[in-house]
C-alpha positions as CSV (number, residue, x, y, z in Angstrom):
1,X,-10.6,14.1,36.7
2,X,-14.4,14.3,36.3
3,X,-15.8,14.6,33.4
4,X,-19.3,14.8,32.7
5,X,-20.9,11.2,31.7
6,X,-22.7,10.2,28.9
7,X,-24.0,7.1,28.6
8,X,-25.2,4.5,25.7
9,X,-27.9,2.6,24.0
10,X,-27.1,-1.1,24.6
11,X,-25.5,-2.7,22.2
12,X,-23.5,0.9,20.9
13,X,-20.7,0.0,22.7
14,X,-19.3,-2.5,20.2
15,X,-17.8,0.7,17.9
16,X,-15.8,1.8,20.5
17,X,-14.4,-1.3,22.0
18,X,-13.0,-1.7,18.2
19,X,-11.1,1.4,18.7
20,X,-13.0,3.7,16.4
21,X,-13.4,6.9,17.6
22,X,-16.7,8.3,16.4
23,X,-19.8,8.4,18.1
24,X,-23.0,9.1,16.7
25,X,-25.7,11.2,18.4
26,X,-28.5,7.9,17.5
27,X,-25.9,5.7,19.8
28,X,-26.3,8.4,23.1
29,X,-28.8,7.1,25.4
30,X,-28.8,9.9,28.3
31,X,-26.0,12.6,29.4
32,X,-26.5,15.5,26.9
33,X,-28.3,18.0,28.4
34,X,-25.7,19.3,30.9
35,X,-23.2,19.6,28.3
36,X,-22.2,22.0,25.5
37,X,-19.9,21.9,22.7
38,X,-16.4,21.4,22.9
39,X,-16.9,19.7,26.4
40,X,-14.8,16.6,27.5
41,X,-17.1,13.8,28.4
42,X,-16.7,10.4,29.3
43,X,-18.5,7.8,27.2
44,X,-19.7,5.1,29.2
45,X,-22.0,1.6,28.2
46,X,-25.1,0.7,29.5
47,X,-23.6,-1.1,31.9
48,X,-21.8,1.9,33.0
49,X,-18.4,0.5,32.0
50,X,-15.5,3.1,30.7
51,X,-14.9,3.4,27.5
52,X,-13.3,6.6,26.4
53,X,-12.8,10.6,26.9
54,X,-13.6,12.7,23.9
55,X,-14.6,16.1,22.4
56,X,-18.8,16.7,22.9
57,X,-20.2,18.3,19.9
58,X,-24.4,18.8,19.0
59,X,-24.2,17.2,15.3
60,X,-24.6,14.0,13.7
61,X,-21.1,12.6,15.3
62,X,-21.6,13.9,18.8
63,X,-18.5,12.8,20.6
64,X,-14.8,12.3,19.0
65,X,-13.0,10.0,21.0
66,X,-9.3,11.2,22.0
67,X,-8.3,8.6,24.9
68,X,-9.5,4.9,25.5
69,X,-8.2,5.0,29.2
70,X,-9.4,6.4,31.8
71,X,-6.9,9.6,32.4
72,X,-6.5,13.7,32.8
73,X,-6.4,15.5,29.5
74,X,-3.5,17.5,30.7
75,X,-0.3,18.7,29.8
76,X,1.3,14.7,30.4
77,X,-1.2,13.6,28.0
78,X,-0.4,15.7,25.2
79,X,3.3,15.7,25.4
80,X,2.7,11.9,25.1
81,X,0.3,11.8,22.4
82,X,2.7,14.3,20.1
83,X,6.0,12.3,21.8
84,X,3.9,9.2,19.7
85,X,3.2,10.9,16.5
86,X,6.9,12.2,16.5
87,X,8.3,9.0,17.1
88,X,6.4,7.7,13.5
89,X,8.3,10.6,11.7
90,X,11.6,9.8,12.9
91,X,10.9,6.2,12.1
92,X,10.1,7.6,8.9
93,X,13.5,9.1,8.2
94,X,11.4,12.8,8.0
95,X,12.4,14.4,11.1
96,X,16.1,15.2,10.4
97,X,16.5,15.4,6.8
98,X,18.2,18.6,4.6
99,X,16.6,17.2,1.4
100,X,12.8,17.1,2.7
101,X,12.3,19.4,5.6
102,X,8.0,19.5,5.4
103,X,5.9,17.0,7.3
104,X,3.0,16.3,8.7
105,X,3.1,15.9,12.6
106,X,-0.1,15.0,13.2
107,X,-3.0,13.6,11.3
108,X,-6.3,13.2,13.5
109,X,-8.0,10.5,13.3
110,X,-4.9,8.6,12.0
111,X,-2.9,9.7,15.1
112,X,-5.2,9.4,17.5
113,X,-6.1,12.6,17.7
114,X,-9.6,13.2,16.1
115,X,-10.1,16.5,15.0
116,X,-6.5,17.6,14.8
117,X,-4.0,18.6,12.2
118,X,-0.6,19.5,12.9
119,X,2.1,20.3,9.5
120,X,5.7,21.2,10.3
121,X,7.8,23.9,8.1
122,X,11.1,23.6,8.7
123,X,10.8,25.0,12.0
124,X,7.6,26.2,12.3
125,X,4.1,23.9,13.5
126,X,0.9,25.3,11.6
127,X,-2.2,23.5,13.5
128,X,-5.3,23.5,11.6
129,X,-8.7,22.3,14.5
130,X,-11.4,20.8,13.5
131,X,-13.3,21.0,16.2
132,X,-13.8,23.9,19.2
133,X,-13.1,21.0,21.7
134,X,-9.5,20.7,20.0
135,X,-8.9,24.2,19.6
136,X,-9.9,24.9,23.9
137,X,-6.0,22.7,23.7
138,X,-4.0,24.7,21.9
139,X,-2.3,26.1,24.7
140,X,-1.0,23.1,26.2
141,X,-0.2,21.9,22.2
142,X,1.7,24.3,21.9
143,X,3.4,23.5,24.8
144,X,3.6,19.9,23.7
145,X,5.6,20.8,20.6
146,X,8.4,23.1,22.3
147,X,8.7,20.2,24.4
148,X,9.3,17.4,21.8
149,X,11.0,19.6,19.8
150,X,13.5,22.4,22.1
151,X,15.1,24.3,19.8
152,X,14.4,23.2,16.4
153,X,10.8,24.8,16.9
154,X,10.8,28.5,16.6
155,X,7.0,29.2,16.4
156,X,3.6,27.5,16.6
157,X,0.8,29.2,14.1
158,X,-3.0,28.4,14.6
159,X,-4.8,28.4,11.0
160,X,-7.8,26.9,12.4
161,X,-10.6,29.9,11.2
162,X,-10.9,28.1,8.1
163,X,-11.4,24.2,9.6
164,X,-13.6,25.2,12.7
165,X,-17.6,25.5,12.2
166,X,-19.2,28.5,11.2
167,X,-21.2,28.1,14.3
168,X,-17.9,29.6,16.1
169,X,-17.6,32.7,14.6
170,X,-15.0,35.4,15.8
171,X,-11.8,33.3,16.2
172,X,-9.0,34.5,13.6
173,X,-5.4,33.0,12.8
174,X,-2.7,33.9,14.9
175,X,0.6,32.9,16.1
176,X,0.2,31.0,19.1
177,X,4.0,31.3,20.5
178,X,7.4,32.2,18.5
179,X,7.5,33.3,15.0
180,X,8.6,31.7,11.6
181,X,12.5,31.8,10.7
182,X,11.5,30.9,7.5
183,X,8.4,30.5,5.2
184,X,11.1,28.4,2.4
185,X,11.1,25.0,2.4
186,X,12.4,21.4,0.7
187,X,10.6,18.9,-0.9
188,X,13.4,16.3,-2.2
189,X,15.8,19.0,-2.7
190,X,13.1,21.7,-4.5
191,X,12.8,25.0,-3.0
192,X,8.8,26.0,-2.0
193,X,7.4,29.2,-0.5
194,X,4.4,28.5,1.8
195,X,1.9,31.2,2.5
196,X,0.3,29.1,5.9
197,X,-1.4,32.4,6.7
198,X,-3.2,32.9,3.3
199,X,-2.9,29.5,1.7
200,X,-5.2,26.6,1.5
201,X,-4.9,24.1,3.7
202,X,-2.0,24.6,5.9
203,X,-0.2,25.8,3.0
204,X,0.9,23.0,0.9
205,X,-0.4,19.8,-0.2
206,X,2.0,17.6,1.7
207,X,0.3,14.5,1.1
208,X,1.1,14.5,-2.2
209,X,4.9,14.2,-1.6
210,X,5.6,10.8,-2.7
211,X,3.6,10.9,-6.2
212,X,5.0,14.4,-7.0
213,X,8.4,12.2,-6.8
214,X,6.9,9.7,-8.7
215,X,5.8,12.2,-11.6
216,X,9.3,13.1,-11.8
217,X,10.9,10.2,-12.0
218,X,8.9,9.7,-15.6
219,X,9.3,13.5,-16.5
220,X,12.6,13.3,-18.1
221,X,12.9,14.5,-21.5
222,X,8.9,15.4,-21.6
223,X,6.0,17.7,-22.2
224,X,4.1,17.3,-18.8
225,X,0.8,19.1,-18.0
226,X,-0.4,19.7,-14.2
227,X,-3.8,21.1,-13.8
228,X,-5.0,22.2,-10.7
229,X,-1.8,22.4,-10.0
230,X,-1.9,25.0,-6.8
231,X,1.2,26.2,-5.5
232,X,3.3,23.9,-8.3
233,X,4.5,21.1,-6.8
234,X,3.9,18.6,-9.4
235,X,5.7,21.3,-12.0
236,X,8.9,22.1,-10.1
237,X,9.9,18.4,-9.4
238,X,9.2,17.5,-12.9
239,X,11.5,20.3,-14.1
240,X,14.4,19.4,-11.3
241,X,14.4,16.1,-12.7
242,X,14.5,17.5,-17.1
243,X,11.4,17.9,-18.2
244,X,11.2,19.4,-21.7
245,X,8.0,21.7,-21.0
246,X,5.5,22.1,-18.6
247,X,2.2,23.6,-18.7
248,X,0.8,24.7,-15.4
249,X,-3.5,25.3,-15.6
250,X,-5.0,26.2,-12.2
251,X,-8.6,29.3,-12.6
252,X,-6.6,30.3,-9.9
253,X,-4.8,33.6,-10.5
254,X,-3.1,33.7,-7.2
255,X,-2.3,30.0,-7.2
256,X,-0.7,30.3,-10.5
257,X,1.3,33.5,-9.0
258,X,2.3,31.1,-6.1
259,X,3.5,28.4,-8.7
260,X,5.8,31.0,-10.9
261,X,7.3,32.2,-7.5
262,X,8.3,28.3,-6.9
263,X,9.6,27.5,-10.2
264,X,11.7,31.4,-10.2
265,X,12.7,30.0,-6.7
266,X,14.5,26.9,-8.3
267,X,17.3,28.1,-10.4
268,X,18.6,26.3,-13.5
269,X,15.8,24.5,-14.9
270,X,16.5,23.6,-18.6
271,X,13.4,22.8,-19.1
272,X,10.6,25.5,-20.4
273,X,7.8,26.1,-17.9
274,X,4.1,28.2,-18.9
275,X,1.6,29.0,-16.6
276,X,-2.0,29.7,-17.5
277,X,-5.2,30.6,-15.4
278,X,-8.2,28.5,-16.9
279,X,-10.8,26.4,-16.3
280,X,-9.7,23.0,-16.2
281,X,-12.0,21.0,-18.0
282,X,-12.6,23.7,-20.7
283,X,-8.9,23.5,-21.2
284,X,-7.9,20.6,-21.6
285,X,-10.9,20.1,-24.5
286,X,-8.7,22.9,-26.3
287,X,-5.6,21.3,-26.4
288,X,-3.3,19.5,-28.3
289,X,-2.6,16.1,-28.3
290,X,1.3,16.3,-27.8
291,X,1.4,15.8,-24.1
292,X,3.4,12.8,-22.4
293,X,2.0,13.4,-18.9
294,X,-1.1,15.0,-17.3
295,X,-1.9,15.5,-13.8
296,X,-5.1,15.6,-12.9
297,X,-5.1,16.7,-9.0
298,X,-8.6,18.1,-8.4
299,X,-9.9,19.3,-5.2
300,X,-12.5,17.4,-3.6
301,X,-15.2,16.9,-5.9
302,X,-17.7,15.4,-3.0
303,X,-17.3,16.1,0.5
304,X,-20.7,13.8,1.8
305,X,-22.4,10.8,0.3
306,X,-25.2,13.0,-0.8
307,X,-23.1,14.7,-3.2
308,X,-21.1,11.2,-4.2
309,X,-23.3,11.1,-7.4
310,X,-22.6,14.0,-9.2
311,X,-19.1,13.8,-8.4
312,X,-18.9,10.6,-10.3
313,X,-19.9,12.2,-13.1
314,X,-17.6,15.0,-13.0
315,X,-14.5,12.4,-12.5
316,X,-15.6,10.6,-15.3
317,X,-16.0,13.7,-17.8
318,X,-12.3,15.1,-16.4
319,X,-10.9,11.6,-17.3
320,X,-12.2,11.6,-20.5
321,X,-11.3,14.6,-21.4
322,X,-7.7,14.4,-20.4
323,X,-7.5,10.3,-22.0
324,X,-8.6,11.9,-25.6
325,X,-5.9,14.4,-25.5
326,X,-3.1,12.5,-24.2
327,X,-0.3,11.2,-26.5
328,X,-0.1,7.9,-27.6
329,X,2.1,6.0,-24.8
330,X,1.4,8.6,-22.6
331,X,1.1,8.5,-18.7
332,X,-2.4,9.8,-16.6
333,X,-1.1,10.6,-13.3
334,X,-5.2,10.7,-11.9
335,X,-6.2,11.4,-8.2
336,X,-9.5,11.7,-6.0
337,X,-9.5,13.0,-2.4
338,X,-12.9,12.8,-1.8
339,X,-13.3,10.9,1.1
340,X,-16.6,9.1,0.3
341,X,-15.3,8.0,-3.5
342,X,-13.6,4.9,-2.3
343,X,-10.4,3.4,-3.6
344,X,-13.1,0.7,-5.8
345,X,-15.6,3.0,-7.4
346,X,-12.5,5.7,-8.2
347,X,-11.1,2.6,-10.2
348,X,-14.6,1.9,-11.5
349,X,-15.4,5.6,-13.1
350,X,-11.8,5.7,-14.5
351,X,-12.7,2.2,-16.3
352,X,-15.9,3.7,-17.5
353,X,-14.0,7.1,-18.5
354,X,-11.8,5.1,-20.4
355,X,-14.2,3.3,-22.1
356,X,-15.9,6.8,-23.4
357,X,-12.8,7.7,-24.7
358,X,-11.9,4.9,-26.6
359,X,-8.2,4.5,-25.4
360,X,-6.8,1.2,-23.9
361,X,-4.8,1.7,-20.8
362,X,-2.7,-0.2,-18.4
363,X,-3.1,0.8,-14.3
364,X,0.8,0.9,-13.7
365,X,0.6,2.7,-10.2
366,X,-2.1,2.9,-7.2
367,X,-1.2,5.2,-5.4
368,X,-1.9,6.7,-2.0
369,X,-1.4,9.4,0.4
370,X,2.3,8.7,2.4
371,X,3.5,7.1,5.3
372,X,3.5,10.5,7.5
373,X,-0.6,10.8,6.6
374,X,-1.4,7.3,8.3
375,X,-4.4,5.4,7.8
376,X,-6.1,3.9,11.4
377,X,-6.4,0.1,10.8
378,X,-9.6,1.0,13.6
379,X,-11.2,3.9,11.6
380,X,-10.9,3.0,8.1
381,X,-12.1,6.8,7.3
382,X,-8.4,8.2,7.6
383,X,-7.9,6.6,3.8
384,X,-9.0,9.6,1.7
385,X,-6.5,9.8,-1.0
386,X,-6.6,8.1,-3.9
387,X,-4.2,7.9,-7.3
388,X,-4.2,6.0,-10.0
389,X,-1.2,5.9,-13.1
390,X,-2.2,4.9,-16.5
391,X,-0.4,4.1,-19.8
392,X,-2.6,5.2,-22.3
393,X,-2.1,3.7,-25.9
């Protein structure tokens, strides 16, 4: 093991020592030139003391930190570091259950393992890397999972053309060892059809799980409308648990092509289900006002501070929109998965939102993403998902 060294400003050492596992290119002092991206380097103090092995990349976060001791990066190490993060799912109850057979495996920085995401589908692994470092691993990844998982794994799919920089052109998805069984899954007992070859993310918004549960539970008996609403998760687990009618807006034609596939898929619904491609925000101005619930489950209106601002805004207008139009005693199932809108100022535009519309409302819920997506209590950045539920009078 001899990785080339990089050392630090004095004084930069602090960040790491914490555990976090970023570090920034203003906090390098010397080591850089000899390396090039996707390198594993050794980040040292001033004083030349260890203090981790990470992923070198040029940018404004220059090294991602994967280890804090002093080891190989080798097959051991990854069977390890995936034996860890499987562990947390079984503790979780996810790893062997008929009812719920879709996970995430792996969740970068909140695993460890900056850079990284690994989703499992009933039987097949779909990695997504965010970084050329990361993906230079897939190989011994991939034989990571057949380890920890023998049998039950019957292929490992790499969807990372979408996730890795532009800068790394050429690389396409592919099946890195078996094939799929089966592209059906469950979600507390509801049938879903993933498309992790075409799809967006790995294929389904797994870290939604818990609140699409939650939904249901107040579904019963009404009119529900779930915008954005993707592949349909929010819509079929309202339905499975009696819903009256549910509306399903996404400007998505494919998405909403996806979401009739899911509800067809599930069998004995009593409830009515429509599906409509439309602008959001232009719907929901055209509605009535006879809904119980709405969903609003946007994608991610800012992806860097410098963008923060106008997101605000666009939260704020969405909110209002939907809080006019909502039935008396209705319930605002609202979400923000912009990493750089914090769990306070999300709570802050919804305030102001609600004060445009001229509704009173009671926060019932705050919500976040589920145990399997875990935050690192050392890298407070892994909290991205945020959800509040309002009654609206």
């Amino acid at each position: 093991m001899n990785y080339p060294k990089l050392i630090l400003q004095k004084g930069k050492e602090v960040s790491l020592l914490r555990k976090h596992h970023w570090v920034f290119s203003g906090a390098i002092a010397k080591g850089t030139e000899e390396v090039k991206n996707g390198d594993l380097v050794a980040v040292h103090s001033s004083k030349n003391e260890f203090l981790g092995i990470g992923h070198f990349s040029q940018g404004s976060i220059m090294v991602r930190i994967i280890s804090f001791e002093e080891r190989p990066i080798d097959l051991a190490f990854w069977i390890e570091k995936l034996g860890a993060a499987y562990a947390v799912r079984k503790a979780l109850q996810l790893t062997d259950q008929k009812e719920t057979t879709v996970y995430r495996l792996v969740h970068g920085e909140g695993d460890g393992l900056p850079g990284l995401i690994i989703d499992y589908y009933q039987g097949t692994a779909v990695i997504q890397a965010h970084n050329i470092g990361m993906h230079q691993h897939l190989a011994s990844i991939s034989e990571g999972l057949q380890a920890i998982y023998g049998k039950h794994l019957k292929g490992v799919y790499d969807k990372s053309a979408e996730t890795l920089p532009k800068t790394e052109g050429g690389l396409g998805n592919e099946w890195v060892w078996g094939k799929a069984e089966t592209d059906v899954v469950k979600e507390y007992g509801a049938s879903y059809k993933i498309d992790w070859e075409k799809g967006q993310k790995t294929g389904f918004f797994i870290d939604q799980r818990e609140n699409r549960k939650l939904v249901a539970s107040y579904s019963k008996g009404k009119k529900v409308l779930n915008t954005f609403c993707y592949s349909g998760g929010f819509s079929v687990l309202a339905l499975q648990e009696g819903a009256k009618e549910v509306h399903s807006v996404d400007i998505s034609q494919k998405a909403i092509e996806l979401t009739d596939e899911n509800v067809a898929l599930n069998a004995g619904f009593k409830g009515k289900h429509e599906s409509i491609v439309a602008d959001v925000v232009k719907y929901i101005r055209e509605i009535g006002d006879d809904f119980d619930i709405i969903i609003l489950d946007p994608p991610a209106f800012a992806k860097s501070l410098k963008a923060r601002h106008n997101a605000i805004q666009a939260y704020k207008r969405l909110n209002a929109e939907a809080l006019r139009k909502i039935k008396p005693g209705g319930i605002l199932f609202t979400f923000s998965c912009s990493q750089v809108v914090d769990r306070r100022l999300f709570a802050n535009t919804i305030t102001a939102a609600a004060l445009e519309s001229k509704r009173n409302v009671r926060i019932l819920h705050q919500l976040s993403q589920p145990a399997d997506h875990p935050i690192n209590c050392f890298h407070p950045e892994t909290e991205y998902l945020k959800g509040l539920v309002l009654y609206v009078e």
